[in-house]
C-alpha positions as a Markdown table, in Angstrom:
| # | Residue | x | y | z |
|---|---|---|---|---|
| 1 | Unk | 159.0 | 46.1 | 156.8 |
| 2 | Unk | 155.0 | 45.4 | 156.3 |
| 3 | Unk | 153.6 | 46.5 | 153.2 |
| 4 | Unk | 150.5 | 47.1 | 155.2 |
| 5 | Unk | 148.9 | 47.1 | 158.8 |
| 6 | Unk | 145.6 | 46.5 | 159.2 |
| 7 | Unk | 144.8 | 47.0 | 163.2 |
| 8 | Unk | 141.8 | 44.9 | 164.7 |
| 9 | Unk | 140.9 | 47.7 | 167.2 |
| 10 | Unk | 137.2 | 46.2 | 167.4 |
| 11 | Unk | 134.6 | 45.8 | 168.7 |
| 12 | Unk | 136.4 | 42.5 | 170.2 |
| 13 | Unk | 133.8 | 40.1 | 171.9 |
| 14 | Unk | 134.6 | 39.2 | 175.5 |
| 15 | Unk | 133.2 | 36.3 | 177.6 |
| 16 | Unk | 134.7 | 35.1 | 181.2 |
| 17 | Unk | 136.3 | 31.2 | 180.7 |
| 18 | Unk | 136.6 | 31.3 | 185.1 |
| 19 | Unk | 133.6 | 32.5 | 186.7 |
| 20 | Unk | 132.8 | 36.6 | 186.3 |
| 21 | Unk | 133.6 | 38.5 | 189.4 |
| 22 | Unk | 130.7 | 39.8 | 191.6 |
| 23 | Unk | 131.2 | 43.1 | 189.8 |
| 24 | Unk | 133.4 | 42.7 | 186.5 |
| 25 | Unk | 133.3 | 45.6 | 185.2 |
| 26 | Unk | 135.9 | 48.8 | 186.8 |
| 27 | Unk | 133.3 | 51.2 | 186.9 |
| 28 | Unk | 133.3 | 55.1 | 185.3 |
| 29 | Unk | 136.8 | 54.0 | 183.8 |
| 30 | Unk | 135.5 | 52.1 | 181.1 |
| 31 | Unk | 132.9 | 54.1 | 179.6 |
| 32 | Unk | 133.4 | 54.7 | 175.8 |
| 33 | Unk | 134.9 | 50.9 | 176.3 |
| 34 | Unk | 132.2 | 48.9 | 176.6 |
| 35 | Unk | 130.0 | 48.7 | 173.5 |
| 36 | Unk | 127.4 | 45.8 | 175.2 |
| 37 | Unk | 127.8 | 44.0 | 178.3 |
| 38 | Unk | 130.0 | 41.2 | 176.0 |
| 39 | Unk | 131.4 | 43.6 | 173.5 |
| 40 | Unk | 134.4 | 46.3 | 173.9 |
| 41 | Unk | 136.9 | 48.6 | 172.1 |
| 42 | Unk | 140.2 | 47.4 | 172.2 |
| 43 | Unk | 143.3 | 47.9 | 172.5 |
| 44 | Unk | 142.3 | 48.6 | 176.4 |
| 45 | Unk | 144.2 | 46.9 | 179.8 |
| 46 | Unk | 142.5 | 44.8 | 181.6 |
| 47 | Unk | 142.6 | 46.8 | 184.7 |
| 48 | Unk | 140.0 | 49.5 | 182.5 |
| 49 | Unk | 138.3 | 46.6 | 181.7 |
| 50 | Unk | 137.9 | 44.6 | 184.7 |
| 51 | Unk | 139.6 | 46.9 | 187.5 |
| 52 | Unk | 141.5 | 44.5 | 190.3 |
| 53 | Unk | 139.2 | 41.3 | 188.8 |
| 54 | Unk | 141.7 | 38.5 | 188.0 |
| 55 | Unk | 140.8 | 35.6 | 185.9 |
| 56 | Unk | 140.9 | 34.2 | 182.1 |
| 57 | Unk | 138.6 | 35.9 | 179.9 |
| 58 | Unk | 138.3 | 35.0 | 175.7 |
| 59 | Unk | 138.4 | 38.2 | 173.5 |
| 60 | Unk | 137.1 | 37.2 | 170.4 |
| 61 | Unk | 136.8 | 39.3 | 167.0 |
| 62 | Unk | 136.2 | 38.2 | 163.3 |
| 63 | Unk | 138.0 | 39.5 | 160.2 |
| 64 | Unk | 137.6 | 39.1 | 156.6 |
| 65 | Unk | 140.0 | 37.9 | 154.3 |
| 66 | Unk | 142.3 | 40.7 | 153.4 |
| 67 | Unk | 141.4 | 42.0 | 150.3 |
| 68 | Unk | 145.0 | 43.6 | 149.8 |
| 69 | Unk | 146.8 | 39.8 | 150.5 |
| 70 | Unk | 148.9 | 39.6 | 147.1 |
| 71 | Unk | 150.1 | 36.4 | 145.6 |
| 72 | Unk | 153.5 | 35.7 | 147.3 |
| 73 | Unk | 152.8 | 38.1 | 150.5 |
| 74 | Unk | 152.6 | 36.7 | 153.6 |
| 75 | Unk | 149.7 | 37.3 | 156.3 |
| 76 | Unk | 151.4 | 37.7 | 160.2 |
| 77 | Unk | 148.8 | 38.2 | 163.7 |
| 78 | Unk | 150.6 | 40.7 | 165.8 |
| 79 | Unk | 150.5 | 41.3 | 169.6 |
| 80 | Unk | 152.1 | 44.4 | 170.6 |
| 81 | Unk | 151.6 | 44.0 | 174.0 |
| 82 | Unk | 149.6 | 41.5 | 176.3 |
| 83 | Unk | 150.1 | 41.7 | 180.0 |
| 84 | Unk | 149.3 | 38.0 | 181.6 |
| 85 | Unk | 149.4 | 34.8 | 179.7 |
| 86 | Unk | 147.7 | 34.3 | 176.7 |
| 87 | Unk | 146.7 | 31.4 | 174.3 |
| 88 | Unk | 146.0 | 32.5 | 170.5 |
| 89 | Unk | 143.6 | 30.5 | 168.0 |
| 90 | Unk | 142.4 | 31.1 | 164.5 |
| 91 | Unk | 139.4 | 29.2 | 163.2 |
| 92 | Unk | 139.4 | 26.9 | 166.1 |
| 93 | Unk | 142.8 | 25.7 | 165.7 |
| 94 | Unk | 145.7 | 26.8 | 168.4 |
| 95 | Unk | 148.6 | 29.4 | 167.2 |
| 96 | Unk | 150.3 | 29.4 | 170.2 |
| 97 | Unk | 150.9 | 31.3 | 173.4 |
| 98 | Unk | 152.5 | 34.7 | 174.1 |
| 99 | Unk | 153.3 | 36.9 | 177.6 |
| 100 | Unk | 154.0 | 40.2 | 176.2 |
| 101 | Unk | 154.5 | 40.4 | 172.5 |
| 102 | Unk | 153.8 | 38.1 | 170.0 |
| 103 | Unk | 154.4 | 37.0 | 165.8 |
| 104 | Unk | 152.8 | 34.6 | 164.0 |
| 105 | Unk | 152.2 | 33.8 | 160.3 |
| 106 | Unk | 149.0 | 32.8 | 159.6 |
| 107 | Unk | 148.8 | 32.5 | 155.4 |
| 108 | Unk | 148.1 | 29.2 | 155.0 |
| 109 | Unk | 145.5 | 29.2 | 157.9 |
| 110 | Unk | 143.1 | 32.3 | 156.1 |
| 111 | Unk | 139.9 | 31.6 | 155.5 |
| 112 | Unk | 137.2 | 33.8 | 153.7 |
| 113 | Unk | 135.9 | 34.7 | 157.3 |
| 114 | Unk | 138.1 | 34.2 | 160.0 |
| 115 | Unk | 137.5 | 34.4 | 163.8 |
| 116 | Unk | 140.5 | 35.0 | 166.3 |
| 117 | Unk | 140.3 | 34.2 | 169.9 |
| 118 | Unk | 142.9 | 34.6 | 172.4 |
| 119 | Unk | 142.1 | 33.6 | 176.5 |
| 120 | Unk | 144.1 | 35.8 | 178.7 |
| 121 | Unk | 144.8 | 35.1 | 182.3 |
| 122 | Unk | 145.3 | 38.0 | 184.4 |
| 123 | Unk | 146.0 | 39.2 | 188.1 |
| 124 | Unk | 146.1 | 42.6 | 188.3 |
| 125 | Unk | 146.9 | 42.3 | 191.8 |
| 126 | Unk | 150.3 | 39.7 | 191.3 |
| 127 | Unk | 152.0 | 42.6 | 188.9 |
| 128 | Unk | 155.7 | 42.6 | 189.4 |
| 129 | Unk | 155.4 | 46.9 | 189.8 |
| 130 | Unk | 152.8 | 48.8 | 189.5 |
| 131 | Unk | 152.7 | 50.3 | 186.6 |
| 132 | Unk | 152.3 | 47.0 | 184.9 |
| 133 | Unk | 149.2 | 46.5 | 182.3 |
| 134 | Unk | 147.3 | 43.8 | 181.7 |
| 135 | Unk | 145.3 | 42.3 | 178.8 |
| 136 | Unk | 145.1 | 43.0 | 175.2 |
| 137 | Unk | 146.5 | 46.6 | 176.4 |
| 138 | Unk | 148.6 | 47.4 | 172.8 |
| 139 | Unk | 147.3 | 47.0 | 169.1 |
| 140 | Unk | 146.8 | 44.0 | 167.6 |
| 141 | Unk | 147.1 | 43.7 | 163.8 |
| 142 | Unk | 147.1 | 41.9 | 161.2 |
| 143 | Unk | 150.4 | 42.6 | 158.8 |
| 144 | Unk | 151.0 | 41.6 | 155.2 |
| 145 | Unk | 154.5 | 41.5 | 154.1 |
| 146 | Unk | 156.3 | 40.5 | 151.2 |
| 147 | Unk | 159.6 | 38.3 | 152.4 |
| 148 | Unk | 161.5 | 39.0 | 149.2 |
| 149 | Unk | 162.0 | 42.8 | 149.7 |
| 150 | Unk | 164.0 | 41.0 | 152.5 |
């Protein structure tokens, strides 16, 4: 059980990796989303975001360290939901790749300031039904759990 969840809602930074659609953005759908042109509030799907625009995008946000991190507490990055395929970093250096839902313990790879990345590929248009989502569509967080309260 976490002794504490610390969501990274936003504002994310986004920037197309494959070249931007004519017209990235899904229109009236997204507004209260977009902050800038290269900055949004997240958790939202990629079809809010980018409507039927398929691709690999970079969401991008810094963190500080946590402030709450106890000695012997573990820090984890969670993914509670990514629709397409996604590669994770932190500080430059990769953490892995997820599809839907991801885990991954990151102590030993805090900094004082630390900037998470993760490149999602996404075709709206190849979901297996239709009420499939895309993206960073779920809460991300950051959870700090102590492993001997088992």
């Amino acid at each position: 059980m976490p002794a504490h969840r610390i969501r990274l809602h936003g504002p994310w930074e986004i920037r197309w990796i494959t070249p931007a659609p004519q017209r990235p953005f899904a229109g009236e759908s997204v507004e209260g989303l977009f902050l800038k042109p290269d900055l949004v509030r997240m958790p939202a799907a990629w079809q809010m975001l980018f409507g039927p625009a398929r691709g690999t995008v970079e969401f991008a946000r810094v963190f500080q360290w946590p402030t709450n991190l106890e000695p012997g507490e573990q820090a984890w990055l969670v993914f509670d939901g990514v629709g397409g395929a996604g590669r994770i970093t932190l500080n430059g250096e990769p953490l892995g790749d997820l599809a839907t839902k991801g885990r991954f313990e990151i102590t030993s790879r805090l900094a004082s300031v630390n900037r998470l990345s993760v490149e999602v590929t996404c075709d709206p248009t190849q979901s297996p039904d239709d009420g499939a989502q895309g993206g960073l569509y779920a809460t991300v967080a950051l959870e700090l759990i102590d492993p001997r309260d088992g």
